[in-house]
C-alpha positions as CSV (number, residue, x, y, z in Angstrom):
1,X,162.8,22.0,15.1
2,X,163.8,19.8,12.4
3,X,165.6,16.3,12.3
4,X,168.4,15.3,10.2
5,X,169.3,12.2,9.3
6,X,171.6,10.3,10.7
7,X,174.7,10.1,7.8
8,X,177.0,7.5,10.0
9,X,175.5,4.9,12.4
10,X,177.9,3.7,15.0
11,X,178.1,-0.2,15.7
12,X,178.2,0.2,19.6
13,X,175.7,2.7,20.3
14,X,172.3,4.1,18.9
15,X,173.4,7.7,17.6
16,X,170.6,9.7,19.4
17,X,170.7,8.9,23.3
18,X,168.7,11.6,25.6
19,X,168.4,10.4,29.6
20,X,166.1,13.8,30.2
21,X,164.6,15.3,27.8
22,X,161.0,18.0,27.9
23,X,157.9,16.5,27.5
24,X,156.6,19.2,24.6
25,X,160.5,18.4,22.9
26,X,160.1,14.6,23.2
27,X,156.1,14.8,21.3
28,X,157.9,17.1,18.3
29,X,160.3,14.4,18.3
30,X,158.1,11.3,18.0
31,X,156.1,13.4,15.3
32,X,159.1,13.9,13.0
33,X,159.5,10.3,13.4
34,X,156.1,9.4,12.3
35,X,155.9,12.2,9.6
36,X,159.6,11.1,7.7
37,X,160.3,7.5,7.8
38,X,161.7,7.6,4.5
39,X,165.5,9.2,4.9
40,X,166.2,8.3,8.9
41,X,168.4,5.8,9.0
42,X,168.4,5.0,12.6
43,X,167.5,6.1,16.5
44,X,167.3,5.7,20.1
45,X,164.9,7.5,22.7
46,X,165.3,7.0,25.8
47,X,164.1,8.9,28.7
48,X,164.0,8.1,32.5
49,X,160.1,9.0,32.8
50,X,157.8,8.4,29.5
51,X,154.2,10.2,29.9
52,X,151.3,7.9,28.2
53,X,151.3,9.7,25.1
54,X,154.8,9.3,24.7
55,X,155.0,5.6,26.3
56,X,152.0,4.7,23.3
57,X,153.0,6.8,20.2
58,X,157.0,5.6,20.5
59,X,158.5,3.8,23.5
60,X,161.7,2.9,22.0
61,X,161.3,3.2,17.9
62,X,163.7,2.7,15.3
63,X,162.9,2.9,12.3
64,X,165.3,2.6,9.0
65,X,165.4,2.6,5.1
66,X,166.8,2.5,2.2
67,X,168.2,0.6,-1.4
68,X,171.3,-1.2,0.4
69,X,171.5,-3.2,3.3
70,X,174.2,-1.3,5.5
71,X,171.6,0.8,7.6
72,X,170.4,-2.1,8.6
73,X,173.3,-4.4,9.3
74,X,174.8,-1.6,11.5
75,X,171.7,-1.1,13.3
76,X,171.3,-5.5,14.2
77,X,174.9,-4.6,15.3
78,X,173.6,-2.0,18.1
79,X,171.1,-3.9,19.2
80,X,173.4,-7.0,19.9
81,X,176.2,-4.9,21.4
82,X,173.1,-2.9,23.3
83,X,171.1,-4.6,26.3
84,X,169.3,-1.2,26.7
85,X,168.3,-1.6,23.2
86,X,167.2,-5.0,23.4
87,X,165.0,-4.1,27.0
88,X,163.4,-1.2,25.5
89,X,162.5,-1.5,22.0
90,X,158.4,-1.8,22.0
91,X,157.8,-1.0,18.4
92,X,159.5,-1.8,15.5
93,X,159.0,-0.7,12.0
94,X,161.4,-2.1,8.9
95,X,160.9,-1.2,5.5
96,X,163.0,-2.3,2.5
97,X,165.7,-4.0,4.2
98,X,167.4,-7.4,3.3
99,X,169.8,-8.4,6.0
100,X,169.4,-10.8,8.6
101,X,165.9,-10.4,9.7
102,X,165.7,-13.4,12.1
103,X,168.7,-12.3,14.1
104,X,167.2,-8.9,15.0
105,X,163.7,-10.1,15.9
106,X,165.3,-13.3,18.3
107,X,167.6,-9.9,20.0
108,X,164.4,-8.0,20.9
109,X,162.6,-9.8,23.6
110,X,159.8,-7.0,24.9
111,X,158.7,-6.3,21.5
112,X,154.5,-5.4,21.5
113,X,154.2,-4.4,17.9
114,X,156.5,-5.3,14.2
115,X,155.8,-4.0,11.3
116,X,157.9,-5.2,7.9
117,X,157.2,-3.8,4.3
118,X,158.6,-4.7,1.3
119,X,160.8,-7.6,2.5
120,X,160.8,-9.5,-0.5
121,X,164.4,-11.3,-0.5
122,X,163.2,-14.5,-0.1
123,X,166.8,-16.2,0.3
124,X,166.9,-14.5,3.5
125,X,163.9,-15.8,4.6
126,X,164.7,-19.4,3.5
127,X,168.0,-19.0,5.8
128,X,166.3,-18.4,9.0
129,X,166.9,-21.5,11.9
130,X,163.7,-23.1,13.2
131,X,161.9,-20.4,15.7
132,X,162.4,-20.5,19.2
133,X,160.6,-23.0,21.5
134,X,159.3,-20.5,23.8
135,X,156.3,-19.2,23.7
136,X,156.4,-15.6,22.7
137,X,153.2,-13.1,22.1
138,X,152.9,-10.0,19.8
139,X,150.2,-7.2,20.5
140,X,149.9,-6.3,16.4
141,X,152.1,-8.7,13.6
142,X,152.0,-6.4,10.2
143,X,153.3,-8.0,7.6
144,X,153.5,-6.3,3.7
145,X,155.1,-7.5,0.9
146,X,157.3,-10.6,2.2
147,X,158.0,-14.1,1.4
148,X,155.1,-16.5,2.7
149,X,158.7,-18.6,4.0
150,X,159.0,-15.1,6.4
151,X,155.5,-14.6,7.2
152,X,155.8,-18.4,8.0
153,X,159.0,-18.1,10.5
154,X,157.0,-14.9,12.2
155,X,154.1,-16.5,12.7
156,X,156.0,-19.5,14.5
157,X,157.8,-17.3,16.4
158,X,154.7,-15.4,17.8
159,X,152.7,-18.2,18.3
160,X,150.3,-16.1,20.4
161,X,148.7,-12.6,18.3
162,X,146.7,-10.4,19.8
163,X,146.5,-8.4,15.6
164,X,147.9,-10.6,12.5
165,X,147.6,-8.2,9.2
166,X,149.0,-9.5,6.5
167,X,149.2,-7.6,2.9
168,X,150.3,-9.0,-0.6
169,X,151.8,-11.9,1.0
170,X,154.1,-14.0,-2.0
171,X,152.7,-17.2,-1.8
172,X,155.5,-18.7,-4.1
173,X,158.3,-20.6,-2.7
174,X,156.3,-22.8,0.2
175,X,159.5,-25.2,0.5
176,X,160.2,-24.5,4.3
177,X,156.8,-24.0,6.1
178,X,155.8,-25.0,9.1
179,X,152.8,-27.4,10.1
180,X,152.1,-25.6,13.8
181,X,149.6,-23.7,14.2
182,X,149.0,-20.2,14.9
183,X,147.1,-18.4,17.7
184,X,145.8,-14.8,16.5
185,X,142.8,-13.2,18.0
186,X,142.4,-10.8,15.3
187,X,143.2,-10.7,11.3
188,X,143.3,-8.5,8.8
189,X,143.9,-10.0,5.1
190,X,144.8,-8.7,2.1
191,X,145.3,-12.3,0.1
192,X,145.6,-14.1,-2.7
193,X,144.4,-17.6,-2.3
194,X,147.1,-19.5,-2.4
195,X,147.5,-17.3,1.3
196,X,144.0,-18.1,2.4
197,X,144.8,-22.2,1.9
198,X,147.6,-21.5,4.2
199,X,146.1,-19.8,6.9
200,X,143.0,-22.0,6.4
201,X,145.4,-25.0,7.9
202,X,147.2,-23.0,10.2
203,X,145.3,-20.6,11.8
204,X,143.9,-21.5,15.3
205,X,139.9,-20.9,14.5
206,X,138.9,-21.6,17.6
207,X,140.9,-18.5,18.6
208,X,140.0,-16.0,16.5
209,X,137.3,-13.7,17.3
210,X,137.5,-10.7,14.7
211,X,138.5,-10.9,10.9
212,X,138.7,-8.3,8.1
213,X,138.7,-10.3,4.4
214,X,140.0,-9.1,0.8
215,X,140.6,-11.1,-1.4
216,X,143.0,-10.8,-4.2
217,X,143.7,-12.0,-7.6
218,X,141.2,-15.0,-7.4
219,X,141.3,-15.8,-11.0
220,X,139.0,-19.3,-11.1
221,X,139.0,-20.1,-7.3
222,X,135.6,-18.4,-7.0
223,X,134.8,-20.5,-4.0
224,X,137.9,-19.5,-1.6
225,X,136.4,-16.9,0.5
226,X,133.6,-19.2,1.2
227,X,136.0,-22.4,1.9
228,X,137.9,-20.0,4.3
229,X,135.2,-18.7,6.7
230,X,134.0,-22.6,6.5
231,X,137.3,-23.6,8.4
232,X,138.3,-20.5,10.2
233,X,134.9,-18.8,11.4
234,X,133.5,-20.9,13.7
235,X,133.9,-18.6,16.8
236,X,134.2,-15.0,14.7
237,X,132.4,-12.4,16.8
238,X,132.7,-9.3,14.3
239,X,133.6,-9.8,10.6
240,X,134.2,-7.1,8.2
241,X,133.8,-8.4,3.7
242,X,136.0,-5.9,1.5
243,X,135.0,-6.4,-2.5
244,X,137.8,-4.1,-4.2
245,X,138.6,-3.7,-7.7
246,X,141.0,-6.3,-6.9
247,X,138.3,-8.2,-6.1
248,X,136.6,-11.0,-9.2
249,X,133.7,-10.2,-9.8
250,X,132.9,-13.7,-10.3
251,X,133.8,-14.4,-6.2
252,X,131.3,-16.2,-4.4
253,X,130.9,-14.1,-1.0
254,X,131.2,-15.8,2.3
255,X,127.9,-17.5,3.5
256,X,127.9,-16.6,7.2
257,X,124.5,-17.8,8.2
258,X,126.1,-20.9,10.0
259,X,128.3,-18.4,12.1
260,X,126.0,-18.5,15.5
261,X,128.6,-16.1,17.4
262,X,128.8,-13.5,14.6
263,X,127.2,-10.1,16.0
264,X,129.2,-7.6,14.0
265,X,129.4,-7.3,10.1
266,X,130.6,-4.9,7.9
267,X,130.7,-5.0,4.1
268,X,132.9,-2.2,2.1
269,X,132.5,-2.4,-1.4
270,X,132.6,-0.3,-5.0
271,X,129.7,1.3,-5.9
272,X,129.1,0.0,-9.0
273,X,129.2,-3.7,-10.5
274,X,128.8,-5.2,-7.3
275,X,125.5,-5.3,-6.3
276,X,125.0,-9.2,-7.3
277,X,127.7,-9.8,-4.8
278,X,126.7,-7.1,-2.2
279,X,122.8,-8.6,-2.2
280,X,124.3,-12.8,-1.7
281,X,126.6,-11.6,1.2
282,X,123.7,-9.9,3.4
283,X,121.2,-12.1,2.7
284,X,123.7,-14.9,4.3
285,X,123.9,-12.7,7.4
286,X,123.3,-14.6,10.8
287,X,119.6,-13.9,13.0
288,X,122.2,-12.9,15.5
289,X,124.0,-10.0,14.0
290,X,123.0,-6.7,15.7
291,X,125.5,-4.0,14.1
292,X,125.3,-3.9,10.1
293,X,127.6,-1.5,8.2
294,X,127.8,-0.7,4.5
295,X,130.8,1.3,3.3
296,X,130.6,1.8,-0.5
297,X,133.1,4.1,-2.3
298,X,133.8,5.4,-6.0
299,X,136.8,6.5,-7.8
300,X,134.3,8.8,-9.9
301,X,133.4,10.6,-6.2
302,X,135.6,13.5,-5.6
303,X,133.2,16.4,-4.7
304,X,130.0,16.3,-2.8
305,X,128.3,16.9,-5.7
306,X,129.4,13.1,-7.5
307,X,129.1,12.2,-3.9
308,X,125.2,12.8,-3.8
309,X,124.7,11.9,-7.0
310,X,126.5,8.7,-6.9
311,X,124.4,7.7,-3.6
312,X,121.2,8.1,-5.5
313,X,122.3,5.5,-8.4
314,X,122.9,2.8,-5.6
315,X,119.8,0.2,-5.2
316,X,118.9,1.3,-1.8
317,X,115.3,0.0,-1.8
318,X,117.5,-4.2,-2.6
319,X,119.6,-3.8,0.4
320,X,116.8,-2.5,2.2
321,X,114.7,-5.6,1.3
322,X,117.5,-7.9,2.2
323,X,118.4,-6.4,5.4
324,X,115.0,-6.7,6.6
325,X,114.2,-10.0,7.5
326,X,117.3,-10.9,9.0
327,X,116.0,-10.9,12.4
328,X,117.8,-8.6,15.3
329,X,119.8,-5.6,13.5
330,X,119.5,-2.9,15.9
331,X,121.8,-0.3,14.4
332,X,122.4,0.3,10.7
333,X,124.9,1.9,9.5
334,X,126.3,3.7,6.2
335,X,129.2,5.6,5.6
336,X,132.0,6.2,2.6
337,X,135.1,5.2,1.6
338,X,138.2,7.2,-0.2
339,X,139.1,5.7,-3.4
340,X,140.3,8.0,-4.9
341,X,143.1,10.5,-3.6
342,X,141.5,13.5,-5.2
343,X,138.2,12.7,-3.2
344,X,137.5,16.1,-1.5
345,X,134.2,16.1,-0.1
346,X,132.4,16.2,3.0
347,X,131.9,13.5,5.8
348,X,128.8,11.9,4.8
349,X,126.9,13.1,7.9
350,X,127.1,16.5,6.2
351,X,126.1,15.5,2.5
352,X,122.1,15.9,3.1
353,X,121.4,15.2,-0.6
354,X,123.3,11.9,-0.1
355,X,121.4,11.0,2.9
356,X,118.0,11.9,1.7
357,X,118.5,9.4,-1.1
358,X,119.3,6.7,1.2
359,X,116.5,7.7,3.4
360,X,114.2,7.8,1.0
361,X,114.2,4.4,0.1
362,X,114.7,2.5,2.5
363,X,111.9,1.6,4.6
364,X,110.3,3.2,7.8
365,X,111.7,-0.2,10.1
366,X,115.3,0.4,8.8
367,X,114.7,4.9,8.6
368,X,114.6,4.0,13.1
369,X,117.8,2.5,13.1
370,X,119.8,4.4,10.2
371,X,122.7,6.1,10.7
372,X,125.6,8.0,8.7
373,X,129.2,7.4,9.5
């Protein structure tokens, strides 16, 4: 079964509208969706009985694309003329669009999770009224590519997060943003630090419990991870440090020993040229962190062959002197990360060469509590 895309979107009704429909149809259905997001213009799902998987994967999606901004504008026109539109729609994915963004988040009332990529008309952003009074929450807030004036206006308008991930954010026009602050229990930043400033005065720390960091395009401000975690981490229960080739070298890593509530800590990093940085960040880890993971990736590790041999050139015997003494780690673990989108080899697990050099270093304290990912 195949889907076409919809060539001519009416104004007064989604163009796909199913009251029964089987359960093994409907799942092809929502995987088409998921698998072609790039020439569907728009559609409505609706069914009187929705079975979990369904209910999860898509309860009402719509999802649109494209260089012009007519998909769009006829789909904000459905959902105004639609109230079973505006009931329904759970999830919401927009990807290249320029129209009237505010208007079509205000008509859905019941959405749970909005994802935007590649929003970068910034006018439009700058056009948007003050957000709504009302308290409104978000279960996951992905933003990619926007305006920080957008991500500004979405953040006020969700005032409540359960997931804020923000990617690439433009920091440049910061003429209409808001002083309120934000309530998110989770984060996941990509960011420059112009972004981290921002969120460093408007994110609620008190409120958020879990946080994933990379930072960006530092250039000089070697110190704004640290500054970040030092205004923001006060209550973090898990926190996960990404060094990318994005990354400066010259970045001062967080210091978390301060962070009393931090249990959880994860550090992803390049395999090479960051063991300076890799050995300052765990030797700031907390007494109370239990759960240590260390994800290192290559773009030179496509077989399990450069795999293994890669592991073995990684200073295992340094992290394994640092780890040590920090007090309470009961589980240790070490897995890999893609970097590279020819990488073909096994799950680490599997790679014994790999895990013999790892084992083989480290000493008989840490060999107890070891394990591949």
């Amino acid at each position: 079964m195949q889907l076409q895309p919809d060539r001519d979107v009416s104004l007064d009704r989604a163009p796909c509208s199913i009251d029964e429909v089987p359960q093994e149809i409907l799942d092809i259905i929502i995987d088409a969706l998921w698998a072609d997001i790039t020439t569907l213009k728009c559609c409505s799902l609706t069914c009187r009985r929705w079975l979990p998987r369904s209910s999860k994967a898509l309860f009402a999606l719509r999802v649109f694309s494209g260089g012009t901004s007519k998909p769009g504008t006829a789909f904000l026109a459905a959902v105004q003329l639609s109230e079973r539109i505006q009931l329904n729609v759970a999830h919401l994915v927009l990807t290249g669009q320029s129209f009237a963004l505010w208007r079509l988040v205000t008509a859905l009332p019941r959405l749970r999770t909005l994802r935007i990529v590649g929003w970068r008309r910034a006018e439009g952003a700058l056009a948007m009224p003050a957000p709504e009074t009302t308290r409104r929450s978000i279960d996951i807030l992905d933003l990619c590519s926007l305006p920080l004036a957008a991500a500004d206006w979405l953040l006020h308008l969700f005032r409540n997060v359960g997931t804020v991930r923000l990617d690439d954010i433009d920091p440049n026009d910061t003429r209409f943003l808001r002083t309120r602050v934000h309530v998110a229990r989770s984060a996941d930043l990509r960011a420059t630090p112009q972004i981290l400033r921002y969120l460093a005065d408007h994110l609620d720390g008190a409120a958020l419990e879990n946080l994933k960091l990379e930072v960006i395009r530092a250039g000089d401000e070697t110190s704004c991870a640290r500054n970040f975690i030092e205004k923001v981490g006060q209550n973090l229960r898990t926190y996960h440090n990404v060094h990318s080739e994005l990354t400066s070298t010259t970045l001062v890593p967080p210091a978390l020993s301060a962070l009393d509530t931090l249990t959880s800590v994860t550090l992803t990093s390049e395999a090479r040229g960051r063991r300076a940085q890799d050995l300052a960040f765990l030797k700031s880890l907390p007494r109370n962190v239990a759960r240590l993971k260390i994800v290192y990736g290559h773009h030179g590790w496509r077989d399990d062959a450069a795999l293994a041999k890669g592991f073995q050139h990684v200073d295992w015997a340094a992290l394994g002197d640092t780890i040590v003494p920090r007090g309470r780690i009961e589980c240790l673990e070490i897995g890999v990360v893609r970097l590279n989108q020819l990488s073909n080899f096994a799950p680490l697990p599997k790679n014994t060469v790999a895990c013999a050099a790892v084992l083989g270093k480290l000493s008989e304290e840490l060999r107890r509590i070891v394990k591949f990912v």
